[in-house]
NUKOL-400621 format. One record per atom (N, C-alpha, C): x negated, y, z negated; residue number from 1. Coordinates in nm, 3 decimals. Last residue first. Layout:
N
{xx:X | yy:Y | zz:Z | n:NUM}
...
This chain:
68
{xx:5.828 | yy:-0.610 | zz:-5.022 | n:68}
{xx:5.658 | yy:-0.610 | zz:-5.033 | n:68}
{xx:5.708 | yy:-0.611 | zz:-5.202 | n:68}
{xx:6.015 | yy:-0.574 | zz:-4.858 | n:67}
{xx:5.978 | yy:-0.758 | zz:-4.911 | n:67}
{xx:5.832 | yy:-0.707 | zz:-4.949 | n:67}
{xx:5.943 | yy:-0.310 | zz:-4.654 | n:66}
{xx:6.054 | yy:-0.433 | zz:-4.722 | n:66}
{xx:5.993 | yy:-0.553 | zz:-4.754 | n:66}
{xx:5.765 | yy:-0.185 | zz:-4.503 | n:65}
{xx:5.728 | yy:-0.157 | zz:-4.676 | n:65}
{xx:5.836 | yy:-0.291 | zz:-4.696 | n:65}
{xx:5.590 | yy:-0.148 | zz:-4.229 | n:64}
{xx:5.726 | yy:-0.179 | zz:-4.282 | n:64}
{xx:5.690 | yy:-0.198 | zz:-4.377 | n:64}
{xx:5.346 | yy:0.121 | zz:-4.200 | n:63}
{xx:5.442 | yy:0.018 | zz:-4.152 | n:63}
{xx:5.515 | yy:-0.015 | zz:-4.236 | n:63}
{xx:5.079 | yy:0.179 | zz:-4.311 | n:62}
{xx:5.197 | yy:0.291 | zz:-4.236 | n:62}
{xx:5.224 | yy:0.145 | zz:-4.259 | n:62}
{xx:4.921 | yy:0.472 | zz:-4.637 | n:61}
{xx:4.986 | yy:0.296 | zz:-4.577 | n:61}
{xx:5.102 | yy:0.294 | zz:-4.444 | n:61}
{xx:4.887 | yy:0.639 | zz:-4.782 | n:60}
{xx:4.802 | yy:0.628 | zz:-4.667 | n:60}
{xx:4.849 | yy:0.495 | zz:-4.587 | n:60}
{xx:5.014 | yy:0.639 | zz:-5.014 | n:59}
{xx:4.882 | yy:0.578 | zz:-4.991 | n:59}
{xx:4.793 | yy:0.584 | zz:-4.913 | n:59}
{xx:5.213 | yy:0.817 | zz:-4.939 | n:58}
{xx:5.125 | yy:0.885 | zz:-4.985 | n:58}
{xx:4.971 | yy:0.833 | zz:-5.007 | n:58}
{xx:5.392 | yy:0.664 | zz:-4.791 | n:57}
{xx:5.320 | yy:0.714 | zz:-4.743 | n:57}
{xx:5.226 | yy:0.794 | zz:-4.815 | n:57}
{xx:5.454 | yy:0.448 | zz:-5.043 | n:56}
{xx:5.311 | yy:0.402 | zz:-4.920 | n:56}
{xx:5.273 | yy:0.508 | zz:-4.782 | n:56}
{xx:5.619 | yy:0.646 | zz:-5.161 | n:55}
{xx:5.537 | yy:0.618 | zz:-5.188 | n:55}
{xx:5.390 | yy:0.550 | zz:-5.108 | n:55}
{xx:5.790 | yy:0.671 | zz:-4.979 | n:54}
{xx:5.696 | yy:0.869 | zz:-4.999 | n:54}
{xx:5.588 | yy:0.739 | zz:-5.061 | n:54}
{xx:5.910 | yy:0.436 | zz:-4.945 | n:53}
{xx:5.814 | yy:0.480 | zz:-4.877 | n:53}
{xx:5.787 | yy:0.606 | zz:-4.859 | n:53}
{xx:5.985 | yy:0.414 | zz:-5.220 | n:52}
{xx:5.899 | yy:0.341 | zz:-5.173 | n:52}
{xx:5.850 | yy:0.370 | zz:-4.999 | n:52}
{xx:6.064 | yy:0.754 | zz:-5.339 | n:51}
{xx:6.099 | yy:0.590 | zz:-5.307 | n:51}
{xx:5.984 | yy:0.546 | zz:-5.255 | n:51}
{xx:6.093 | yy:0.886 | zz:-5.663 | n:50}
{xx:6.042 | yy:0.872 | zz:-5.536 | n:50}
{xx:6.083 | yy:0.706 | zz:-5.443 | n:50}
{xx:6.198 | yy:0.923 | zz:-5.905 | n:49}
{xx:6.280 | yy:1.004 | zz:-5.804 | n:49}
{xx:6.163 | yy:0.950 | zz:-5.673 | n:49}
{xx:6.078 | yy:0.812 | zz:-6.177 | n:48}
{xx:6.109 | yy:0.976 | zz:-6.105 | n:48}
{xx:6.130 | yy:1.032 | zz:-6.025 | n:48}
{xx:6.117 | yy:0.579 | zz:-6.059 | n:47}
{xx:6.149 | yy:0.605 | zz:-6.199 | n:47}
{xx:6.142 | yy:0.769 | zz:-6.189 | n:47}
{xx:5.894 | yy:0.504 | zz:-5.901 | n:46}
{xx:6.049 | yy:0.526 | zz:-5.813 | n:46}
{xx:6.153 | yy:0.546 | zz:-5.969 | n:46}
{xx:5.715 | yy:0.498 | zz:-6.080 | n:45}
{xx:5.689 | yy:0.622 | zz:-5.954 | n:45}
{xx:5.839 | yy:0.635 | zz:-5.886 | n:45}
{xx:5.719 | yy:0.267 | zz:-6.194 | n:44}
{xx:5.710 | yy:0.410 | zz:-6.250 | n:44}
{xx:5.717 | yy:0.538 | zz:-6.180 | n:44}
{xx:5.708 | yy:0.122 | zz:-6.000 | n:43}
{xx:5.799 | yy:0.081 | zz:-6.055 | n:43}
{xx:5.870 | yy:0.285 | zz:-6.139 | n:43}
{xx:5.422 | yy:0.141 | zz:-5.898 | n:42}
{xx:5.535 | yy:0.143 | zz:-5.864 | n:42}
{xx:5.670 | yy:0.164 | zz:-5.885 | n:42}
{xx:5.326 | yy:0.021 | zz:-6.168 | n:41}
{xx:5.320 | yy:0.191 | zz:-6.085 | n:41}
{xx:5.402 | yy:0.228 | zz:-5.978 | n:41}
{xx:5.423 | yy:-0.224 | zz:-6.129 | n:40}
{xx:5.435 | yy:-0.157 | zz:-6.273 | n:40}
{xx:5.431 | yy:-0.004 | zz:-6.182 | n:40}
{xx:5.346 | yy:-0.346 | zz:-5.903 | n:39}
{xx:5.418 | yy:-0.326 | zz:-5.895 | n:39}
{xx:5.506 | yy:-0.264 | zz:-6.053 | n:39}
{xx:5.040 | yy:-0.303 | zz:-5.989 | n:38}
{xx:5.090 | yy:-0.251 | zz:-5.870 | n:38}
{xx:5.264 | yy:-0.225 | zz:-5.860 | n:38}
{xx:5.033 | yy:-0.526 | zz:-6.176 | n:37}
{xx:4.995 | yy:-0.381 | zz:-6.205 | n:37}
{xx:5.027 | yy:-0.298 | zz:-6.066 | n:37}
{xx:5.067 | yy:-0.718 | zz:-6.026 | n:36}
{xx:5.143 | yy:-0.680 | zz:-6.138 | n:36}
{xx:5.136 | yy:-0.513 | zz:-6.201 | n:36}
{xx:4.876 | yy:-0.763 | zz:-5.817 | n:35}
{xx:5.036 | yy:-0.722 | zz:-5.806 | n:35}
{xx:5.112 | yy:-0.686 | zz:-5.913 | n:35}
{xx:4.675 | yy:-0.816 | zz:-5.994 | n:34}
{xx:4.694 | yy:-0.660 | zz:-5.882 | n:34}
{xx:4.843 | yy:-0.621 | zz:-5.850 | n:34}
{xx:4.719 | yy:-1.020 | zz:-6.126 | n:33}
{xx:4.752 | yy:-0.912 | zz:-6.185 | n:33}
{xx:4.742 | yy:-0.814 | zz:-6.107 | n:33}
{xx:4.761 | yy:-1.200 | zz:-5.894 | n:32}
{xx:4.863 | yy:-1.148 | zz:-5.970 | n:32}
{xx:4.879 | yy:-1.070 | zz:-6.039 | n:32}
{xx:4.491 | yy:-1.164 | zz:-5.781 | n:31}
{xx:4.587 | yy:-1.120 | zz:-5.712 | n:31}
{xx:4.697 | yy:-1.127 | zz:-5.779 | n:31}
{xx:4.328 | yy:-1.308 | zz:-6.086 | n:30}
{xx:4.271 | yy:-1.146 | zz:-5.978 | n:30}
{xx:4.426 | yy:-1.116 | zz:-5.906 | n:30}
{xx:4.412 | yy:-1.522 | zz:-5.967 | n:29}
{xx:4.458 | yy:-1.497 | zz:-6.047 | n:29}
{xx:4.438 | yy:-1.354 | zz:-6.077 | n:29}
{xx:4.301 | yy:-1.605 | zz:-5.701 | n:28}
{xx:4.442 | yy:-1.651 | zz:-5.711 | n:28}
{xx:4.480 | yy:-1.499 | zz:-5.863 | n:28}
{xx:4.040 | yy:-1.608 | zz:-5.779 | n:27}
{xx:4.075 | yy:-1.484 | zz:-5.699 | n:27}
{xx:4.239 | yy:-1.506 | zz:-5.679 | n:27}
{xx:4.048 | yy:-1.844 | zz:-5.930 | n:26}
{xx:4.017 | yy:-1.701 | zz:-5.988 | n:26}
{xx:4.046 | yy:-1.626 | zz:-5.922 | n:26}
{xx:4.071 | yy:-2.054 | zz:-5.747 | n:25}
{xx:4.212 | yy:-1.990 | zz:-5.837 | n:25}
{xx:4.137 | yy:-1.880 | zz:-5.923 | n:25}
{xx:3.893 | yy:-2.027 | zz:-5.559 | n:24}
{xx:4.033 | yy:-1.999 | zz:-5.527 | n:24}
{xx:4.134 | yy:-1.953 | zz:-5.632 | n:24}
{xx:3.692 | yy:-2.102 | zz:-5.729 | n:23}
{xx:3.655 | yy:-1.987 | zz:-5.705 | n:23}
{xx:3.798 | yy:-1.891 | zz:-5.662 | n:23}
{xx:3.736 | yy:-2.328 | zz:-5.847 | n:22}
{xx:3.740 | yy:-2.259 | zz:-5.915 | n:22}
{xx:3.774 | yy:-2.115 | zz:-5.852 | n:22}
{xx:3.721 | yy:-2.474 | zz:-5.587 | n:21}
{xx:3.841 | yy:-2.471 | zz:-5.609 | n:21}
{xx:3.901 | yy:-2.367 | zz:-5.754 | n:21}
{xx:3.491 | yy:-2.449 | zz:-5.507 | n:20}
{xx:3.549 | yy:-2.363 | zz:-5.402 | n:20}
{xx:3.688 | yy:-2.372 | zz:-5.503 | n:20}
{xx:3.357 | yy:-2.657 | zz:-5.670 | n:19}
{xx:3.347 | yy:-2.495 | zz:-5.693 | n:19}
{xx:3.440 | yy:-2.370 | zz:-5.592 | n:19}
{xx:3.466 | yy:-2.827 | zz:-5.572 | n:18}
{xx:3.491 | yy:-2.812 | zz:-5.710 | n:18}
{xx:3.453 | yy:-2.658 | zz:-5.736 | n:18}
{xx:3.328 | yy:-2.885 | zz:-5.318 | n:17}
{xx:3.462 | yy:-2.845 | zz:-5.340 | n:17}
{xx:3.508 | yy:-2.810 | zz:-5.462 | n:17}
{xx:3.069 | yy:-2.889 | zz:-5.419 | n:16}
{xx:3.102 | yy:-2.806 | zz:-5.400 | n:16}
{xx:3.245 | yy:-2.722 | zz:-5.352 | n:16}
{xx:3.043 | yy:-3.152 | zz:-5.604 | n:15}
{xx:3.071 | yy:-3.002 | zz:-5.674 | n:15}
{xx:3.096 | yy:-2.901 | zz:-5.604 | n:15}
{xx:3.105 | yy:-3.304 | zz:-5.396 | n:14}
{xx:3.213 | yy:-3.268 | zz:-5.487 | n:14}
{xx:3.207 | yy:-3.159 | zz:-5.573 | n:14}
{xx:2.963 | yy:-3.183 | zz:-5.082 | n:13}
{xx:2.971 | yy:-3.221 | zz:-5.213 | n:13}
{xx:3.105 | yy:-3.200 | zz:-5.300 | n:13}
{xx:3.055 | yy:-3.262 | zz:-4.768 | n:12}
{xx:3.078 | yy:-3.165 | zz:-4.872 | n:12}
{xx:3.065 | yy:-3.215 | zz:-5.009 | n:12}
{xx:2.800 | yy:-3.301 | zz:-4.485 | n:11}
{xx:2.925 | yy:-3.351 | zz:-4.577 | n:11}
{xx:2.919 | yy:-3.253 | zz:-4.694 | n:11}
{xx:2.767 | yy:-3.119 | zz:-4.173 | n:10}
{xx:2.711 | yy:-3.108 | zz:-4.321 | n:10}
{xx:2.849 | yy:-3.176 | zz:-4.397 | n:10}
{xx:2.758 | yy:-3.190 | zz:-3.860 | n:9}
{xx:2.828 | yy:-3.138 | zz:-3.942 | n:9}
{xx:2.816 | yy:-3.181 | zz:-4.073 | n:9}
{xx:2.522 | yy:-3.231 | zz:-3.673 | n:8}
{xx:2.596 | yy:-3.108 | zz:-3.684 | n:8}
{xx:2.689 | yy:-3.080 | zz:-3.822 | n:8}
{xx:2.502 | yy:-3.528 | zz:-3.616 | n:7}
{xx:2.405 | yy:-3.434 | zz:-3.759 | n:7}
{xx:2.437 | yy:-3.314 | zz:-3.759 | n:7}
{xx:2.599 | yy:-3.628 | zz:-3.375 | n:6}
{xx:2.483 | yy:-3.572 | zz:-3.377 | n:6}
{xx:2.411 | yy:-3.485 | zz:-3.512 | n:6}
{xx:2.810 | yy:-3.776 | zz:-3.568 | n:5}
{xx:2.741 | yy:-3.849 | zz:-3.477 | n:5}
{xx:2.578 | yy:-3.790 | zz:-3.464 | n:5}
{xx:2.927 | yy:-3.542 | zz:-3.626 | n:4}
{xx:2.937 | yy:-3.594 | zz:-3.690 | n:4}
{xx:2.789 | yy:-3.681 | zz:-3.668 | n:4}
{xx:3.022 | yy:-3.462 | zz:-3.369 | n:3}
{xx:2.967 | yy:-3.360 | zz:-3.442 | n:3}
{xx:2.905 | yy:-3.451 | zz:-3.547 | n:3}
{xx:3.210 | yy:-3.645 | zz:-3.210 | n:2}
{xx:3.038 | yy:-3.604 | zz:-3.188 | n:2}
{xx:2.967 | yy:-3.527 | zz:-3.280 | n:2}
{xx:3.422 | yy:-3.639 | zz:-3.371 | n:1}
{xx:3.330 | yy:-3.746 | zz:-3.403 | n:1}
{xx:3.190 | yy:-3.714 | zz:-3.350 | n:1}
């Protein structure tokens, strides 16, 4: 409430939650097709004999690969 009180804290327009909410589900939707297409090459890569982790080691990727 002090924040509030002393003019510290800026109210939020509706357009500008409105725009935060565009902005979320575009980058929402950006991240399914990464995964989709990620997990297509993937897919293709353990299709000739490699597994999933020659594969994230070849990314350069270290740690646990399961549930990815």
């Amino acid at each position: 409430m002090e924040g509030l009180r002393s003019g510290e804290v800026k109210q939020v327009t509706r357009e500008e939650v409105e725009g935060c909410e565009r902005e979320w589900a575009y980058w929402g939707k950006k991240r399914v097709l990464r995964k989709r297409a990620f997990e297509e090459v993937e897919g293709r890569l353990m299709e000739v004999g490699k597994t999933r982790e020659e594969i994230w080691e070849g990314a350069g990727a270290e740690g646990e690969v399961e549930g990815l």
